[in-house]
PDB file of the backbone (N, CA, C, O) and the ligand in Angstrom, with CONECT records:
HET     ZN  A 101       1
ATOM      1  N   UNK A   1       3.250  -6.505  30.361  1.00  0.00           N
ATOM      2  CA  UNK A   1       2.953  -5.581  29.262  1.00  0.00           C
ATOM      3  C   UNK A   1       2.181  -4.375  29.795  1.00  0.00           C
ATOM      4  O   UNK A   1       1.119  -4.633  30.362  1.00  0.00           O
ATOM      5  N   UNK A   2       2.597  -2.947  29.686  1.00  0.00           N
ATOM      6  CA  UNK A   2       1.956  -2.440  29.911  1.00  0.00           C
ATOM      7  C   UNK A   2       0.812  -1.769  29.095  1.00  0.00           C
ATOM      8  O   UNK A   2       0.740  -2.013  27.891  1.00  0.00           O
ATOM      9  N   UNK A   3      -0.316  -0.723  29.842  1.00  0.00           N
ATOM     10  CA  UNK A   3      -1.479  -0.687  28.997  1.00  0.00           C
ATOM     11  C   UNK A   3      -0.853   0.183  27.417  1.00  0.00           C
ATOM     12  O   UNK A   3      -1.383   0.029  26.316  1.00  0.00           O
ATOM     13  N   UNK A   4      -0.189   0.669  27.565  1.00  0.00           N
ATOM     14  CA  UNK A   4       0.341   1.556  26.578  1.00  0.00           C
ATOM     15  C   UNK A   4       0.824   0.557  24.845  1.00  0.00           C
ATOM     16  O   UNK A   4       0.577   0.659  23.643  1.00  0.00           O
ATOM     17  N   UNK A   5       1.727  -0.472  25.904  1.00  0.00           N
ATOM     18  CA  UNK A   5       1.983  -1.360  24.864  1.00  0.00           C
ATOM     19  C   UNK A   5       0.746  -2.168  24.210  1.00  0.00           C
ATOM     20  O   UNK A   5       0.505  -2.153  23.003  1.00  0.00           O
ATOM     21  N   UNK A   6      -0.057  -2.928  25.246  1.00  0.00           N
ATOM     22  CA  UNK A   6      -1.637  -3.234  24.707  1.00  0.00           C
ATOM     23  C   UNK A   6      -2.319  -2.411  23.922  1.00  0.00           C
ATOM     24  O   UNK A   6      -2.933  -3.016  23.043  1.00  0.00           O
ATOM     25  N   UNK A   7      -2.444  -1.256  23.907  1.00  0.00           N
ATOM     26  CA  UNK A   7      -3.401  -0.048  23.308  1.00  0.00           C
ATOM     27  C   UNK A   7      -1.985  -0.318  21.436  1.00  0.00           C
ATOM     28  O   UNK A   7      -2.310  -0.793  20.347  1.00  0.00           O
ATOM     29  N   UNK A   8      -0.890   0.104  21.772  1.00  0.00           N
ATOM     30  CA  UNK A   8      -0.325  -0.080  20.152  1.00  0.00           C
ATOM     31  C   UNK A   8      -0.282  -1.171  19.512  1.00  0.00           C
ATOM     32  O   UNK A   8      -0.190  -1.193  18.285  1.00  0.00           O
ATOM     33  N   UNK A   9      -0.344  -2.248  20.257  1.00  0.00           N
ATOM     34  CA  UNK A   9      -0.845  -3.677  19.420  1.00  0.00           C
ATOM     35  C   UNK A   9      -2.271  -3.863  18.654  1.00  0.00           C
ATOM     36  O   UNK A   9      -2.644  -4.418  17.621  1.00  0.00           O
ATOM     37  N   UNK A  10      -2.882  -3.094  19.718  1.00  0.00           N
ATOM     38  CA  UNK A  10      -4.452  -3.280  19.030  1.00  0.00           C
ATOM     39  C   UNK A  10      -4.210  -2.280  17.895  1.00  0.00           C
ATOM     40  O   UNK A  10      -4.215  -2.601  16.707  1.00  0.00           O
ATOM     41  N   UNK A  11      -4.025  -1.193  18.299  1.00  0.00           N
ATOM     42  CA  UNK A  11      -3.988  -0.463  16.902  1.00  0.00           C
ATOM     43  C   UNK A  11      -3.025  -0.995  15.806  1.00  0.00           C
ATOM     44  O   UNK A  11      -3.361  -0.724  14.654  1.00  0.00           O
ATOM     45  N   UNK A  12      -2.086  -1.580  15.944  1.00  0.00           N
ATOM     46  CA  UNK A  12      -1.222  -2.393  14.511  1.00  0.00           C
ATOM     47  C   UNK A  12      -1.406  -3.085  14.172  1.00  0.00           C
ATOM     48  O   UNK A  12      -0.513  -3.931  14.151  1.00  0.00           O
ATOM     49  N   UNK A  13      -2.955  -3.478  13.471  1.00  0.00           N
ATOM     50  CA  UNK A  13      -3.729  -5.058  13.664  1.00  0.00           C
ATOM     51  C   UNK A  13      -3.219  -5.948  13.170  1.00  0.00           C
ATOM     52  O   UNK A  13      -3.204  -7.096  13.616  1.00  0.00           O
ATOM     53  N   UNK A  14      -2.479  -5.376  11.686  1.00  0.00           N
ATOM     54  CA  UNK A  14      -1.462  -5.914  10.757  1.00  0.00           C
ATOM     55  C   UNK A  14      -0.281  -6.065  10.742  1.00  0.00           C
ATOM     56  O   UNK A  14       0.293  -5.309   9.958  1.00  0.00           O
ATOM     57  N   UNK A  15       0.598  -7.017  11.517  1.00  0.00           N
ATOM     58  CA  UNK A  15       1.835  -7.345  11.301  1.00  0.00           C
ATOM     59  C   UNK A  15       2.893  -7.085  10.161  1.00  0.00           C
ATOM     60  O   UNK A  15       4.090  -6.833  10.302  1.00  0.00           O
ATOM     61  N   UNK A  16       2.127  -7.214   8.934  1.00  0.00           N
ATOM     62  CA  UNK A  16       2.689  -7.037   7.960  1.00  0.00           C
ATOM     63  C   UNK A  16       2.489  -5.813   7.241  1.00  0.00           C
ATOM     64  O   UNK A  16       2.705  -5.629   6.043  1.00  0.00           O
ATOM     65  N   UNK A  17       2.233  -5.330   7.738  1.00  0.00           N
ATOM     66  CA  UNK A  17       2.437  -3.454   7.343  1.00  0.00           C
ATOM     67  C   UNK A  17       3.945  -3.029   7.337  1.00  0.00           C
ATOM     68  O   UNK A  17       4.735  -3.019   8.281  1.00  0.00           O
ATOM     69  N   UNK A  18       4.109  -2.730   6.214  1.00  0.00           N
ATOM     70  CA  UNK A  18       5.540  -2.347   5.704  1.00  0.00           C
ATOM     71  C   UNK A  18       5.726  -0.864   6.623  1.00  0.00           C
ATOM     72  O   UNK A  18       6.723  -0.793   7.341  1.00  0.00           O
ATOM     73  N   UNK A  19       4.862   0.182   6.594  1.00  0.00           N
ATOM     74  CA  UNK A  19       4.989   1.331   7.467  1.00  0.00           C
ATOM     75  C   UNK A  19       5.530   2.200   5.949  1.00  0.00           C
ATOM     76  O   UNK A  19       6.328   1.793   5.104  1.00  0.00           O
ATOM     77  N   UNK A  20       4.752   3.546   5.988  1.00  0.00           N
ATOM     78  CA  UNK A  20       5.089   4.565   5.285  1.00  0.00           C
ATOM     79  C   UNK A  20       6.184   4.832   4.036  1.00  0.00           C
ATOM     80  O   UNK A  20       6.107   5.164   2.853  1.00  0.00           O
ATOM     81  N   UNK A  21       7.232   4.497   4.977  1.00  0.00           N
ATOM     82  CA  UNK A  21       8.568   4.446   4.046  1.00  0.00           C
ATOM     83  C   UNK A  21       8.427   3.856   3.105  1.00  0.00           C
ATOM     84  O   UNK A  21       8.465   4.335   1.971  1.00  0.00           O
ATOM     85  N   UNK A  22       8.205   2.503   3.437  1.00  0.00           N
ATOM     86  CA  UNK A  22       8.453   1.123   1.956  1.00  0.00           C
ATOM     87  C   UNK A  22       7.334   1.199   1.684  1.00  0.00           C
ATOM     88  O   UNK A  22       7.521   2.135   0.907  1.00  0.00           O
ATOM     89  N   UNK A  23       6.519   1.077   1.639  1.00  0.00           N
ATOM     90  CA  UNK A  23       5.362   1.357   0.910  1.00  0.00           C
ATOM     91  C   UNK A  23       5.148   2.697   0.061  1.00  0.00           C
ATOM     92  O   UNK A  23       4.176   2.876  -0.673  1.00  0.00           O
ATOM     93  N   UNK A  24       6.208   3.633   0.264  1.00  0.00           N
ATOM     94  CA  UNK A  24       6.097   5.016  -0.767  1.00  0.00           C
ATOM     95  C   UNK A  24       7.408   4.158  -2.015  1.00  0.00           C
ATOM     96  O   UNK A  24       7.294   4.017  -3.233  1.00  0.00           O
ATOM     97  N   UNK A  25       8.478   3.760  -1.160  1.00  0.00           N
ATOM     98  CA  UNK A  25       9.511   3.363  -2.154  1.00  0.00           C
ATOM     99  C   UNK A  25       9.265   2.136  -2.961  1.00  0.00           C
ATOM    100  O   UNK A  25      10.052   1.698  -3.799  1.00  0.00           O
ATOM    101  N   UNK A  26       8.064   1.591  -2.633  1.00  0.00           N
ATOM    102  CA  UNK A  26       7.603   0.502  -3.892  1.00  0.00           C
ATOM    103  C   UNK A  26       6.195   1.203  -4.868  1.00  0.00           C
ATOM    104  O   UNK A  26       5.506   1.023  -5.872  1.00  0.00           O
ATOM    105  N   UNK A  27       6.337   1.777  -4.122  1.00  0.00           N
ATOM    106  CA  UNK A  27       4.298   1.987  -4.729  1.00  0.00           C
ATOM    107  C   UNK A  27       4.205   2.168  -6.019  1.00  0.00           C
ATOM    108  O   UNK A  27       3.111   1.918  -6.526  1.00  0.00           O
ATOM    109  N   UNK A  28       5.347   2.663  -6.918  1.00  0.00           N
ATOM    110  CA  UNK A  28       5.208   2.706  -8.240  1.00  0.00           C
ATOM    111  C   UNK A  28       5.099   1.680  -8.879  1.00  0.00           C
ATOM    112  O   UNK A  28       4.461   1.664  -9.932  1.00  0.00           O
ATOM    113  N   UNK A  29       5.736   0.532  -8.347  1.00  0.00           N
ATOM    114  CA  UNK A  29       6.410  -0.937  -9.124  1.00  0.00           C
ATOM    115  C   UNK A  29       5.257  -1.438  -8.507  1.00  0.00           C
ATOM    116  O   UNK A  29       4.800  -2.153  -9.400  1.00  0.00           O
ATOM    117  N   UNK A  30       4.467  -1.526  -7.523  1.00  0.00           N
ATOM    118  CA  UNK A  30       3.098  -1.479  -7.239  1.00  0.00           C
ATOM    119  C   UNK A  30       1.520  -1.603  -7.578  1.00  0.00           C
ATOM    120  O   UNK A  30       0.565  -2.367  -7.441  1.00  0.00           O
ATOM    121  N   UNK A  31       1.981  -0.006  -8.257  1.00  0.00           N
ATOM    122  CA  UNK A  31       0.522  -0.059  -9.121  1.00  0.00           C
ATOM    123  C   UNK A  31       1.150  -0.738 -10.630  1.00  0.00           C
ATOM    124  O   UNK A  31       0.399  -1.364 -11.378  1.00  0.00           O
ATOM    125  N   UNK A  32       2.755  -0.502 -10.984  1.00  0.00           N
ATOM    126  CA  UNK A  32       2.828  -1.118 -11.941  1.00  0.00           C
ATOM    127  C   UNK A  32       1.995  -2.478 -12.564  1.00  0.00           C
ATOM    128  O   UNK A  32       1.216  -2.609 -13.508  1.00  0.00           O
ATOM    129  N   UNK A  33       2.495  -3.312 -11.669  1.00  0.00           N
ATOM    130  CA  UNK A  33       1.916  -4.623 -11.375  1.00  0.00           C
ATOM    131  C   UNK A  33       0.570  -4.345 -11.125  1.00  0.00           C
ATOM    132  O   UNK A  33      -0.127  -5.305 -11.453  1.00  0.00           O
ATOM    133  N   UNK A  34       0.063  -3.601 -10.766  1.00  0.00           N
ATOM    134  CA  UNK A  34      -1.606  -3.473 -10.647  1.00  0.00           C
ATOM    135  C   UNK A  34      -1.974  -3.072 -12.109  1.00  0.00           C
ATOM    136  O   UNK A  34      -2.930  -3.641 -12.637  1.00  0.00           O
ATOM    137  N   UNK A  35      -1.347  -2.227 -12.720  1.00  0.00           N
ATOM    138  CA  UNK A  35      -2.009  -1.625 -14.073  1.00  0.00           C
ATOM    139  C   UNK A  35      -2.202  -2.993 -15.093  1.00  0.00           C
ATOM    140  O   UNK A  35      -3.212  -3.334 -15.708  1.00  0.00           O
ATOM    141  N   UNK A  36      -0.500  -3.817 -15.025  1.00  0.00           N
ATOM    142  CA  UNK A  36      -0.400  -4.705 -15.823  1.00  0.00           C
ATOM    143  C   UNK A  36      -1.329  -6.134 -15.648  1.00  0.00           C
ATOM    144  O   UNK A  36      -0.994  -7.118 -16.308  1.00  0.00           O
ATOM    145  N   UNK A  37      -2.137  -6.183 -15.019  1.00  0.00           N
ATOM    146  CA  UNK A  37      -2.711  -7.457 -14.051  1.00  0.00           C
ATOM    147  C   UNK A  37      -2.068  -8.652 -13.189  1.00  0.00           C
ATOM    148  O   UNK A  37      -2.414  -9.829 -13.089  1.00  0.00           O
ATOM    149  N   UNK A  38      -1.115  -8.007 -12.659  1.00  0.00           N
ATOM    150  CA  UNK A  38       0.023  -9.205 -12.090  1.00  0.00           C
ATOM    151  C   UNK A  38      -0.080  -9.164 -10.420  1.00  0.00           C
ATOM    152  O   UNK A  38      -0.419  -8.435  -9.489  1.00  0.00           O
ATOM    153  N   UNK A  39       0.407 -10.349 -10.698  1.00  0.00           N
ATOM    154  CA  UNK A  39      -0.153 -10.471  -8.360  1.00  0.00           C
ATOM    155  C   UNK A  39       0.764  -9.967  -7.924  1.00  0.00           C
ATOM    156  O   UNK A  39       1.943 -10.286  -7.771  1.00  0.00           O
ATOM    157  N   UNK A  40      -0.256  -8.528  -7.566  1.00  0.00           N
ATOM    158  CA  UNK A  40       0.336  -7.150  -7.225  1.00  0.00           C
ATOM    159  C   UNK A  40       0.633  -7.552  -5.705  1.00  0.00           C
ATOM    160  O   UNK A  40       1.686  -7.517  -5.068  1.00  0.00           O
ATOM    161  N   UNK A  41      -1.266  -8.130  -5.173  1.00  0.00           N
ATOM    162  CA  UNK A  41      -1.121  -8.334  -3.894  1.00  0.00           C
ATOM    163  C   UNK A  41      -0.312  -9.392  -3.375  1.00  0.00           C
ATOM    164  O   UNK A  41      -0.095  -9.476  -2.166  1.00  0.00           O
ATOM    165  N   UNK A  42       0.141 -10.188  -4.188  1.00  0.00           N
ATOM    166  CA  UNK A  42       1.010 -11.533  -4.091  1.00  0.00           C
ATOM    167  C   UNK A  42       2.289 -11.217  -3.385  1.00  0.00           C
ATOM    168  O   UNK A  42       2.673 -11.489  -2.247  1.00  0.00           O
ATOM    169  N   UNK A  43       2.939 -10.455  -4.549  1.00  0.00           N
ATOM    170  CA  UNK A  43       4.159  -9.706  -4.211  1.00  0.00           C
ATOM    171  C   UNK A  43       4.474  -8.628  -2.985  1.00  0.00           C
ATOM    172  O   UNK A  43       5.572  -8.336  -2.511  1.00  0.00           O
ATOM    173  N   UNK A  44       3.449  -8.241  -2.706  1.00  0.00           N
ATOM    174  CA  UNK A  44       3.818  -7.334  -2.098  1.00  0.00           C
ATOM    175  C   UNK A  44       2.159  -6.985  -1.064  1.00  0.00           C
ATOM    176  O   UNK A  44       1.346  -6.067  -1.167  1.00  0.00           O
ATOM    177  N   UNK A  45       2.203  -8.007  -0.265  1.00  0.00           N
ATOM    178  CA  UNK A  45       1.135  -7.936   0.954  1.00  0.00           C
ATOM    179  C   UNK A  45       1.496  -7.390   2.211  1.00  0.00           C
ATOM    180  O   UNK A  45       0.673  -7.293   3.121  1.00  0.00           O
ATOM    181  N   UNK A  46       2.950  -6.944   2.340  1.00  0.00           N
ATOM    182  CA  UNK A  46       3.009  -5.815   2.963  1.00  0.00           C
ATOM    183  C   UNK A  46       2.560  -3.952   2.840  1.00  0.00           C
ATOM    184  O   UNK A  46       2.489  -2.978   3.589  1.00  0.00           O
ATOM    185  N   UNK A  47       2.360  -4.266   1.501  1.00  0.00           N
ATOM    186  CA  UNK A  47       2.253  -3.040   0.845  1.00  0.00           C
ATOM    187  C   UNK A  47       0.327  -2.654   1.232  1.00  0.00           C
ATOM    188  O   UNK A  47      -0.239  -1.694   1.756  1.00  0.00           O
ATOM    189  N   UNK A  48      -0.169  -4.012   0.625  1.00  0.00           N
ATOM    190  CA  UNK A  48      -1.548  -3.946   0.489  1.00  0.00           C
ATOM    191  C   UNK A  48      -1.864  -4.011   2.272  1.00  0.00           C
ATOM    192  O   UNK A  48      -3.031  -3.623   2.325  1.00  0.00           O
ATOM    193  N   UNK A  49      -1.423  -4.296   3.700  1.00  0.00           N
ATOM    194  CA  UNK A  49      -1.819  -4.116   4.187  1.00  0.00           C
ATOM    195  C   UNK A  49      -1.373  -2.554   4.773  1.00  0.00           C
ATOM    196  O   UNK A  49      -1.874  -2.047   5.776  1.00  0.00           O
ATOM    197  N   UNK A  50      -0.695  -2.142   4.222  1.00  0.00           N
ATOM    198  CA  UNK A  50      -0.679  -0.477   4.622  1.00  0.00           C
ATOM    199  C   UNK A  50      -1.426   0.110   4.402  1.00  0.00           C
ATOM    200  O   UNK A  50      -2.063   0.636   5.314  1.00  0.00           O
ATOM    201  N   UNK A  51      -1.827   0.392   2.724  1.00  0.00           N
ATOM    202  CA  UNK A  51      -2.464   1.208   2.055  1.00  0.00           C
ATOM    203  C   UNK A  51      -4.160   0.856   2.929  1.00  0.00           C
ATOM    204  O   UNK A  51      -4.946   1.756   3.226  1.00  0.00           O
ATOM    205  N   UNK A  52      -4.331  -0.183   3.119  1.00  0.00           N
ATOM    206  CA  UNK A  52      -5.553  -0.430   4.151  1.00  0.00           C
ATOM    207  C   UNK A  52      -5.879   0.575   5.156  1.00  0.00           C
ATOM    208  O   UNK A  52      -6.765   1.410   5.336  1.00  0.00           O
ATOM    209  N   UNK A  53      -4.805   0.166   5.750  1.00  0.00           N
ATOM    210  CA  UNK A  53      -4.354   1.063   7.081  1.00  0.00           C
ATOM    211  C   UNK A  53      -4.227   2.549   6.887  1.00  0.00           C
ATOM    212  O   UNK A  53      -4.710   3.394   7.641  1.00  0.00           O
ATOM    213  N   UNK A  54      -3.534   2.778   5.806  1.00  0.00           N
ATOM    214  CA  UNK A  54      -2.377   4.566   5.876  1.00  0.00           C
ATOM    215  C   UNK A  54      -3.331   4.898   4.984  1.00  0.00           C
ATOM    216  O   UNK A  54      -3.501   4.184   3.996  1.00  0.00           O
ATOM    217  N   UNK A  55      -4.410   6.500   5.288  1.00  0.00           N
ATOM    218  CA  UNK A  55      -5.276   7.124   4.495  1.00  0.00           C
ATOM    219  C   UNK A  55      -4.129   8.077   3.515  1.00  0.00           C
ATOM    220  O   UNK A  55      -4.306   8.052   2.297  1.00  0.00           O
ATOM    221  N   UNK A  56      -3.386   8.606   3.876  1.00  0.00           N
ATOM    222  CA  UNK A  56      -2.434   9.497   3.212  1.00  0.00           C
ATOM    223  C   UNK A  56      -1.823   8.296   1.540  1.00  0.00           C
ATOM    224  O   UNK A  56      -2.082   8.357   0.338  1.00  0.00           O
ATOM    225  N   UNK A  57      -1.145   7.559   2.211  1.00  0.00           N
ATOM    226  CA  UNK A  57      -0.395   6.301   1.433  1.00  0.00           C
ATOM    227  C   UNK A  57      -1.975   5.856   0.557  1.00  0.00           C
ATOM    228  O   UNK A  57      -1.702   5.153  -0.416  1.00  0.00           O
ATOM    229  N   UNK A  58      -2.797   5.992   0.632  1.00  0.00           N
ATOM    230  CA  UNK A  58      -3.747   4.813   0.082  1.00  0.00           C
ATOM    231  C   UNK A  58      -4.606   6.383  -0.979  1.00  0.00           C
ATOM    232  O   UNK A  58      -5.224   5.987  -1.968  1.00  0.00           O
ATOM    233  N   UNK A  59      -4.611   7.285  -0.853  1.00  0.00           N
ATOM    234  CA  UNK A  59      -4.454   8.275  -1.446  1.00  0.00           C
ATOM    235  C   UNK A  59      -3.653   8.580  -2.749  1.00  0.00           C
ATOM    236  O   UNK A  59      -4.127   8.948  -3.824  1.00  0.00           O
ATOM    237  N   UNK A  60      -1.795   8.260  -2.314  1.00  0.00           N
ATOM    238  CA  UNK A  60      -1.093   8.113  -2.903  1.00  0.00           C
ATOM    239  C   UNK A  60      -1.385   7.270  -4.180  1.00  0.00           C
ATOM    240  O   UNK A  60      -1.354   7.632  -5.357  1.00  0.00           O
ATOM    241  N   UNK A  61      -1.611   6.327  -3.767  1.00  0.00           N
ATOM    242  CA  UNK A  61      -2.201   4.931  -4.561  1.00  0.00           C
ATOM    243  C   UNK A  61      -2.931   4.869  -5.336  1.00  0.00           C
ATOM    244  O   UNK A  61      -3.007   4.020  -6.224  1.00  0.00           O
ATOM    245  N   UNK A  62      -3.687   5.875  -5.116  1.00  0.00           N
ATOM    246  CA  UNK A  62      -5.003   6.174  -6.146  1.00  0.00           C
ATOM    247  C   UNK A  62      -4.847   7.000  -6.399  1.00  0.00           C
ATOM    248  O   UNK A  62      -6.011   7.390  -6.498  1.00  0.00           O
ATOM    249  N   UNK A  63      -4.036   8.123  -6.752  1.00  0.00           N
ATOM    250  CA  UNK A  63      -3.592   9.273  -8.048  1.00  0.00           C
ATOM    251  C   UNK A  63      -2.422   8.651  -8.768  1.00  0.00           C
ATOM    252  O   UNK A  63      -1.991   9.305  -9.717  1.00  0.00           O
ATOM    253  N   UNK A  64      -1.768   7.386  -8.460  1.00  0.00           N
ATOM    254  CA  UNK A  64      -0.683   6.828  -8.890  1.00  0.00           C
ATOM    255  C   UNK A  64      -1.317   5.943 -10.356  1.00  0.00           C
ATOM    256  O   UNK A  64      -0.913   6.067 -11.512  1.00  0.00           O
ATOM    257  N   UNK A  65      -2.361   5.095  -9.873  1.00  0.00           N
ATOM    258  CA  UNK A  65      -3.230   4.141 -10.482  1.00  0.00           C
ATOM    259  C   UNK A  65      -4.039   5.034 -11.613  1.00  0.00           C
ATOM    260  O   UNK A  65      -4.432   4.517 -12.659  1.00  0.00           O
ATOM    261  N   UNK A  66      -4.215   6.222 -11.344  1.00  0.00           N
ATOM    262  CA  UNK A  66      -5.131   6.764 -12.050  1.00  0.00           C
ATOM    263  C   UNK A  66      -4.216   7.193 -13.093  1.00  0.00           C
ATOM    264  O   UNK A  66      -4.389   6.942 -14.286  1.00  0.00           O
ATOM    265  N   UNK A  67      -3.129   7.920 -12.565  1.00  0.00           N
ATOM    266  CA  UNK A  67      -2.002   8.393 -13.603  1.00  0.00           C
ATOM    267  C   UNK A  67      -1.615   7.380 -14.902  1.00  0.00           C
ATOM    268  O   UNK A  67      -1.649   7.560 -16.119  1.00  0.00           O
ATOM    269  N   UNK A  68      -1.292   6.414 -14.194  1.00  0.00           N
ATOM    270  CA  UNK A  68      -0.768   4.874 -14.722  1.00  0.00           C
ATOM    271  C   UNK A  68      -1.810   4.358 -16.194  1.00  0.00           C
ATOM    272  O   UNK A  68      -1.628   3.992 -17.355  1.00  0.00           O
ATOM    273  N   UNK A  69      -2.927   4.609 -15.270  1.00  0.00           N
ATOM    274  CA  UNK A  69      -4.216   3.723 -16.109  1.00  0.00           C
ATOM    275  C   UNK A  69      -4.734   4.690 -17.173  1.00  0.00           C
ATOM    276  O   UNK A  69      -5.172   4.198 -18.213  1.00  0.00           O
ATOM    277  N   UNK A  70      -4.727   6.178 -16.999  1.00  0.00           N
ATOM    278  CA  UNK A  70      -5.456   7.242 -18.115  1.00  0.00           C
ATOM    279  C   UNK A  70      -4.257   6.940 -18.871  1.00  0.00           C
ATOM    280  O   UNK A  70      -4.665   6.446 -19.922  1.00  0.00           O
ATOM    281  N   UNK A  71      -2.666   6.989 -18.890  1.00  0.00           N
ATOM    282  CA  UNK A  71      -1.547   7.341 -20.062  1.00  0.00           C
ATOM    283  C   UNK A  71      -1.665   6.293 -20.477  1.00  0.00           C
ATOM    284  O   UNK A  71      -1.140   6.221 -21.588  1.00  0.00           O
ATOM    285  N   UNK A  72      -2.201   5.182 -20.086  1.00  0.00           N
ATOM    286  CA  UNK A  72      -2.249   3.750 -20.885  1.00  0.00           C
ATOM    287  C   UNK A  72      -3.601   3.553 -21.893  1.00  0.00           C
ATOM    288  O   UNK A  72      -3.519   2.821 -22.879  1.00  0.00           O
ATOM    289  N   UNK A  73      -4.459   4.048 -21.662  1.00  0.00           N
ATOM    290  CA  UNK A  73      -5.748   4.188 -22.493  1.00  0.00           C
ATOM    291  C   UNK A  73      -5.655   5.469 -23.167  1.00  0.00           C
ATOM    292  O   UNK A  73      -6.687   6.072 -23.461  1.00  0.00           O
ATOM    293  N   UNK A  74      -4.529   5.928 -23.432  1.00  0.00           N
ATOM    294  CA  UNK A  74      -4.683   7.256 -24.143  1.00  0.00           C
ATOM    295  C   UNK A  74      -3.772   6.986 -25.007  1.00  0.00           C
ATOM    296  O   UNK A  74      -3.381   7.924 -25.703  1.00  0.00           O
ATOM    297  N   UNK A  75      -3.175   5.627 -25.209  1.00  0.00           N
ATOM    298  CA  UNK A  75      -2.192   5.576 -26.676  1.00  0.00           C
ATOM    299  C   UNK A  75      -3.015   5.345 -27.566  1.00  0.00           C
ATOM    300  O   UNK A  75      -2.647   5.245 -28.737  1.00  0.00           O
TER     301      UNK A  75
HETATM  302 ZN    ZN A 101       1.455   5.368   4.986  1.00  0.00          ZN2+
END
């Protein structure tokens, strides 16, 4: 193994990191399940270890949640 490959393992601590893509193409059905109280993280612990990881994606997540959660307390 070289050091290069050692150095990107350490940094991918999480195996189960979906990576950018799938984690943008679920994130709605996502916080869905987050707004509604359903095992958000159950379903989808690839997702929750991104948003950990990805500051951009975990961003996403939280103007998504916020969107979600104000139109629901505003009926
Ligand atoms: Zn990301």
């Amino acid at each position: 193994m070289s050091e290069l490959e050692i150095l990107e393992r350490f940094l991918r601590t999480d195996p189960r990191d979906v990576g950018c893509d799938e984690a943008v193409a679920v994130l709605h059905v996502y916080v869905d399940l987050i707004a509604a109280s359903q095992d958000a993280a159950e379903r989808y612990p690839g997702v929750v270890a991104h948003l950990a990881a990805c500051g951009p994606c975990n961003d996403d997540f939280a103007g998504l949640l916020a969107a979600v959660t104000s139109e629901r307390s505003q009926t």
